[in-house]
N, C-alpha and C positions, 0 to 999 in steps of 0.2 A: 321612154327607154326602148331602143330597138331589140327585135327579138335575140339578137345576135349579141348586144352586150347582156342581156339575161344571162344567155344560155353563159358567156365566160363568168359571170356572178357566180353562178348554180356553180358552175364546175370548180371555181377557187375557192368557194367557201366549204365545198367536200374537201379538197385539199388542204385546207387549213384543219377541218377536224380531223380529216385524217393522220394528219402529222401532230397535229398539236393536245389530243385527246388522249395517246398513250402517255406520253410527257406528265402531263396534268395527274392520269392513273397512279404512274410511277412516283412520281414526285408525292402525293398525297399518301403512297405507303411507303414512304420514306427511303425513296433511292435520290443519288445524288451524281452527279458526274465527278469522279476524282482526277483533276487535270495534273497531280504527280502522274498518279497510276494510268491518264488518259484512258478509263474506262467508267463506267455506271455502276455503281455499288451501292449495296443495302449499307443504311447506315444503322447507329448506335445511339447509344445515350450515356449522358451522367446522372445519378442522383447527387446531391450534397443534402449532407444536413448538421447543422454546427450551432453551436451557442459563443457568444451571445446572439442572438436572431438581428433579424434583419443588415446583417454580413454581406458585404459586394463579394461578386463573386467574377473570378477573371478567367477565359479561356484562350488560352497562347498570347494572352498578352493582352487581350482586349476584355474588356468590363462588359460583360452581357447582362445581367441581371442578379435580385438580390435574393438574400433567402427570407419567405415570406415571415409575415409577426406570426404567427401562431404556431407551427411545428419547426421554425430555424431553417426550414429545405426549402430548395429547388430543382426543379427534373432541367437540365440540359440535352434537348431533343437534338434529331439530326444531326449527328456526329459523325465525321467520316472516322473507319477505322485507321488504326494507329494509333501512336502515344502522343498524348496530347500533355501538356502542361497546365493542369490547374492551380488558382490561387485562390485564397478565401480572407478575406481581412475587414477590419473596422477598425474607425480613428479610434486611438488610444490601444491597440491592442496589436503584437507581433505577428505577422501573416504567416497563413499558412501553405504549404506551398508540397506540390507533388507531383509527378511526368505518371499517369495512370493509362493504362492500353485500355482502349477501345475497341470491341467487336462486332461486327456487322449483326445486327437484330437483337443488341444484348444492351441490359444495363449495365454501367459500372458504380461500384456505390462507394461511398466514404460518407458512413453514416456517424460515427462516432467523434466529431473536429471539435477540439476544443479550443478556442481560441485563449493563447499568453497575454497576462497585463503586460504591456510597455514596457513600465516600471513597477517593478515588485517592490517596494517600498517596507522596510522592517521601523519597526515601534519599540522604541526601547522599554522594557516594562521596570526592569530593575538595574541598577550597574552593581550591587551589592550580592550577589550570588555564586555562596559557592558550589552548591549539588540542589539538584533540583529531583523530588519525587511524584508522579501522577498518580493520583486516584483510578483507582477502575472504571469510573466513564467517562473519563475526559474532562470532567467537569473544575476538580482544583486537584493545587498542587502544595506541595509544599516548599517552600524556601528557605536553604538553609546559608544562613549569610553571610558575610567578612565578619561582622562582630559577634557571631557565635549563637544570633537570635535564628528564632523560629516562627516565621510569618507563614500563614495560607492563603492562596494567589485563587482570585475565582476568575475562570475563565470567560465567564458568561458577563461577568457585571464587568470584570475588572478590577476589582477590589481585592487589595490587600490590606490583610489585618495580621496583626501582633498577635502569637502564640504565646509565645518563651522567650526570654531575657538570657542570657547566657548568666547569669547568677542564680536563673530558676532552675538550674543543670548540674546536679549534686556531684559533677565529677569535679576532684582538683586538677590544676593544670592545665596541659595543650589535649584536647581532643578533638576526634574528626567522625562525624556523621557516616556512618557506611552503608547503612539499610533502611528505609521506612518502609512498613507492609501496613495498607492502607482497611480495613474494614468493607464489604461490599456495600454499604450504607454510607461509606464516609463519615462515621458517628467516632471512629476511633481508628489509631494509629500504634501500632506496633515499632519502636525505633532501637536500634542496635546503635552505639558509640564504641569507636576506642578510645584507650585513657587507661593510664597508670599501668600501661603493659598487657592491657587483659581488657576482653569484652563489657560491654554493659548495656544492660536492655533495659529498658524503659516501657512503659504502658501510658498514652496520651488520650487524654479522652477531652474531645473537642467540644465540652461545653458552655458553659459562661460563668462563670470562668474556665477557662482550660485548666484541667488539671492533670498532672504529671505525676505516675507513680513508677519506682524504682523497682524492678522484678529483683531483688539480691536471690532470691531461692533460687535462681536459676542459676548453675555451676558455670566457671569460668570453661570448662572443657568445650560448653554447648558451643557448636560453629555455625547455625543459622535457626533463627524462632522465626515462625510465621502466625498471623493471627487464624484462628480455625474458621473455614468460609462458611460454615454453618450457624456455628455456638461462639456468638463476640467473646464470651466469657472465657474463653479456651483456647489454646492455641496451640505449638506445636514446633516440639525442640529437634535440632539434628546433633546427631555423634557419632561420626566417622560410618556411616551411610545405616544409622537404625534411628526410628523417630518412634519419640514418645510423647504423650499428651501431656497436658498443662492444664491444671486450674488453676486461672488467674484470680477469682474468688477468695480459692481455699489457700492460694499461696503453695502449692504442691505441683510436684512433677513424679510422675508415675515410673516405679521401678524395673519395669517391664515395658522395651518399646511393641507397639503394634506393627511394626514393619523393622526388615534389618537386611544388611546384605546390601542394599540398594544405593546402586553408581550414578542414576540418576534419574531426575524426578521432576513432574511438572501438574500444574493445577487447572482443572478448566471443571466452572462452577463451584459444586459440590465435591468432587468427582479428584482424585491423586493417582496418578501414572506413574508408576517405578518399573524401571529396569533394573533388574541383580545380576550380579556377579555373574551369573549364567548365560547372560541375554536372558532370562527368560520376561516379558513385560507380566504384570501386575495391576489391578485398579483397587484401590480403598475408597469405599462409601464413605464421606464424614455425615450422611444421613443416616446411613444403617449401621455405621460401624464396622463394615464388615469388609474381607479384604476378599480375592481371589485372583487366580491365574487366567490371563486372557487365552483361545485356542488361536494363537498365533508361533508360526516358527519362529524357535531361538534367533537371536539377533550377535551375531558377531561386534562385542562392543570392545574388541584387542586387549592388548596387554600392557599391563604397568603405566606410568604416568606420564597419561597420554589425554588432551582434551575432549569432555563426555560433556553431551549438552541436548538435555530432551527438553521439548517447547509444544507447547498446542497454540493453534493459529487455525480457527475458525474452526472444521472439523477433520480435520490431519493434525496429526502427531507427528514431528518433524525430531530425529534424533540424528545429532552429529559428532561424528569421533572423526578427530583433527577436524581434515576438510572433505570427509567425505558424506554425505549426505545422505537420510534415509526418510520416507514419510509412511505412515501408515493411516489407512480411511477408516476413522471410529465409528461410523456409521456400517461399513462392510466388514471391519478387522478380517479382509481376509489375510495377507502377508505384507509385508517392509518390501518396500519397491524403491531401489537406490536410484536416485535422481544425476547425480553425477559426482566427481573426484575435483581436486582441487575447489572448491567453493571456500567464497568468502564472505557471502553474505546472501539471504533470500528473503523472501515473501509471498504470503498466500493474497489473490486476490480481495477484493469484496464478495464479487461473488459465486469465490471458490473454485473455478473452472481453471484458474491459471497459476502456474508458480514462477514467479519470476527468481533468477539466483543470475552468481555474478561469477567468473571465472578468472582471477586476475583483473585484466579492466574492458572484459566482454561481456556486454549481458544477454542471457539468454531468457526464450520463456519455455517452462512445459506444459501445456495445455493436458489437462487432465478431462474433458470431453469434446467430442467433437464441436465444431465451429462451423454455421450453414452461412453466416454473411460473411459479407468481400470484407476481408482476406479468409480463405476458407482454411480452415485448420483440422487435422484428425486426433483422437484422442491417442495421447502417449507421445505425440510429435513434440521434438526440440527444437525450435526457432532460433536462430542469430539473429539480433536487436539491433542490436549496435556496439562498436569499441571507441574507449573515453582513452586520450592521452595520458590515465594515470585508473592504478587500483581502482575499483571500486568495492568501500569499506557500509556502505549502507542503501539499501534499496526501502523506497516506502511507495507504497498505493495513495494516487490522488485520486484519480477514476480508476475503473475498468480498465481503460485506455490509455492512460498515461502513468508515467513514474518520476518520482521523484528520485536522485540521484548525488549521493554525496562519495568525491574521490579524490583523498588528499586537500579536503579543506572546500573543494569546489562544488556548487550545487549547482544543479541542472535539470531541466525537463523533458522529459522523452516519450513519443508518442511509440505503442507499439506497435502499427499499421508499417511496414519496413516495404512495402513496393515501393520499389524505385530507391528509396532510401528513409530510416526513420527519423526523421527531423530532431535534432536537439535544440532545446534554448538554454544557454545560461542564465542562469540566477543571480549567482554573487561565489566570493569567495573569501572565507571565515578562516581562524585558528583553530582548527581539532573542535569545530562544531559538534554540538549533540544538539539532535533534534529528534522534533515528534509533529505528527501533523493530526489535527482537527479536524475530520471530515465534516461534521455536521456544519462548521463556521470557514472549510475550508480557510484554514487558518495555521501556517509555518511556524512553528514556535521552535527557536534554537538559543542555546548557550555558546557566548563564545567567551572564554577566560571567566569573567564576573559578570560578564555581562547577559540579561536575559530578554532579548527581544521575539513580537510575535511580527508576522506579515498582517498589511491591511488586505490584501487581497491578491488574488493569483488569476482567475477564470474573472 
């Protein structure tokens, strides 16, 4: 080789590094040329992370890669900025689908995907069902039937068994089931009947045999008996808002109530919340016996005959007159923080941070602490979800992240992440369905007429 093609070697291969060694720098810390913006731009990324795991996952349309078996994610590196189009899907299951913005040196995340069955699929359990009651952990229920019997439904097995015969039901004529209050043990059932004009309580004790005893000491005037959450043996009569105990032993009802005045009232544990006549709220121990005034301001609960409805749901106290809305933190009781007017339905999360409620047929959420992952939320913030083509009469928690949604007969699934838009699925659509859902068996259990079906599976 002559000295003279040397020396052009030497000098093209500087110019090759020269030119080609920033490229290389750039490129390996993640810049990119964007031939829209015909400039050089730091770029971005996606995380996903969804179940069921190992989910394709599609970016504008093309299939790049899957989320790994073991934590359901994958990072999507090198992204120019702008809104991109992701999708997330697996055979047998509804895609997920969302336009997420991208920013230069930044992750975007959608950590929460749960991916829809296909087909949600209902199991008919019973077609003979006229009201149905749940036990306090989900576990059975009781069924009340076309022919007047009394079966209990186990959730877990599947098994239903014969309680009562409607000739084991000492009332004559036509009556109708209105109440069962279940025992914290499921050892026993408290059951309210109408018949012959006038109330009738009963006391069932679910053993082998079940047997069934008549409370007659208890006055026709009493308008709700509860079993008492502490003492099986004891329970607990109302009359025109004063409640007084029950020996269900001694067959006696005590002349004197422990509580009076009270418009309404609600139980969580041991533990009974009344508001009176005052606003002023109230707790009665059924361990200590003992009652007191919470240090919380009176509570505006209106006038005259107007709908009162206090409820505990996890750890707030949710009180509603008509449709206007109030919650109070039993952990802080510091004051009733009005959530909003016109409400037709709510829920506390699972785990607490969120209240979802429904305005007509908008749902909203309010996050009761702040939110540090995408979508970033502050505490006391009101979110718009989504709007359904008709009311919505019932909101239930599936995850964190998702809701279930009953409006005018139709059910549906709704993710709360709302960038770009929050995706619905339908379900199905029922007559004046009543339903309740299963977390532990993630499992849809609704009544439609007589009929009493669960879902084989949803996720």
């Amino acid at each position: 080789m002559s000295s003279r093609l040397k020396t052009f070697v030497f000098f093209f291969l500087i110019f090759v590094f020269i030119i080609f060694t920033p490229s290389v720098i750039l490129y390996s810390q993640g810049y990119r040329f964007d031939f829209e913006q015909k400039r050089l731009t730091k770029t971005g990324g996606i995380f996903i992370k969804a179940e069921p795991k190992k989910a394709w996952v599609k970016l504008d349309g093309k299939e790049i890669s899957q989320t790994d078996l073991f934590f359901g994610s994958v990072l999507i590196e090198n992204v120019l900025p702008g809104e991109h189009t992701v999708q997330v899907g697996k055979e047998g299951y509804l895609p997920w689908e969302k336009k997420l913005l991208v920013q230069a040196s930044k992750v975007t995340e959608a950590k929460e995907i749960k991916l829809i069955q296909e087909n949600i699929i209902f199991q008919e359990l019973s077609n003979q069902v006229q009201k149905f009651f749940i036990a306090p952990k989900l576990d059975q229920g009781l069924f009340w039937e076309k022919d007047g019997s009394l079966k209990l439904y186990n959730f877990k097995t599947g098994v239903k068994s014969q309680v009562l015969d409607r000739k084991d039901i000492p009332i004559l004529g036509q009556i109708e089931l209105l109440e069962a209050s279940f025992s914290k043990d499921g050892s026993k059932i408290l059951i309210t009947f109408s018949g012959k004009d006038q109330l009738n309580f009963f006391l069932l004790e679910l053993s082998l045999p079940p047997k069934l005893k008549k409370l007659s000491f208890i006055s026709s005037q009493v308008q709700e008996v509860f079993l008492n959450p502490v003492d099986f043996q004891k329970a607990v009569a109302i009359i025109d808002g004063s409640f007084f105990n029950v020996d269900l032993n001694r067959a006696v009802v005590d002349k004197e109530p422990f509580l009076k005045n009270i418009v309404a009232f609600a139980l969580k544990d041991d533990i009974l919340y009344g508001l009176d006549q005052k606003g002023q709220l109230l707790s009665y121990s059924f361990l200590n016996n003992t009652s007191q005034f919470l240090s919380v301001a009176k509570l505006d609960i209106g006038q005259g005959e107007i709908s009162r409805n206090l409820e505990v749901q996890g750890n707030l106290l949710f009180f509603k007159r008509d449709q206007t809305l109030y919650y109070l933190d039993l952990e802080k009781k510091a004051s009733w923080q009005e959530i909003d007017k016109n409400i037709t339905a709510y829920s506390l999360s699972f785990d607490r941070k969120k209240i979802a409620f429904s305005k007509a047929n908008e749902l909203w959420v309010l996050f009761l602490q702040d939110v540090f992952s995408q979508p970033e939320r502050k505490k006391g913030e009101k979110v718009f979800i989504t709007r359904l083509s008709a009311p919505i009469n019932k909101i239930i928690w599936l995850t964190n992240a998702y809701l279930l949604l009953e409006a005018q007969g139709h059910l549906s699934i709704t993710e709360l992440d709302n960038r770009d838009r929050a995706q619905i699925w339908p379900v199905g659509s029922f007559l004046n369905p009543e339903i309740f859902f299963d977390s532990s068996s993630q499992t849809i259990y609704l009544k439609q007429n007589t009929t009493f079906s669960g879902s084989l599976s949803i996720f």
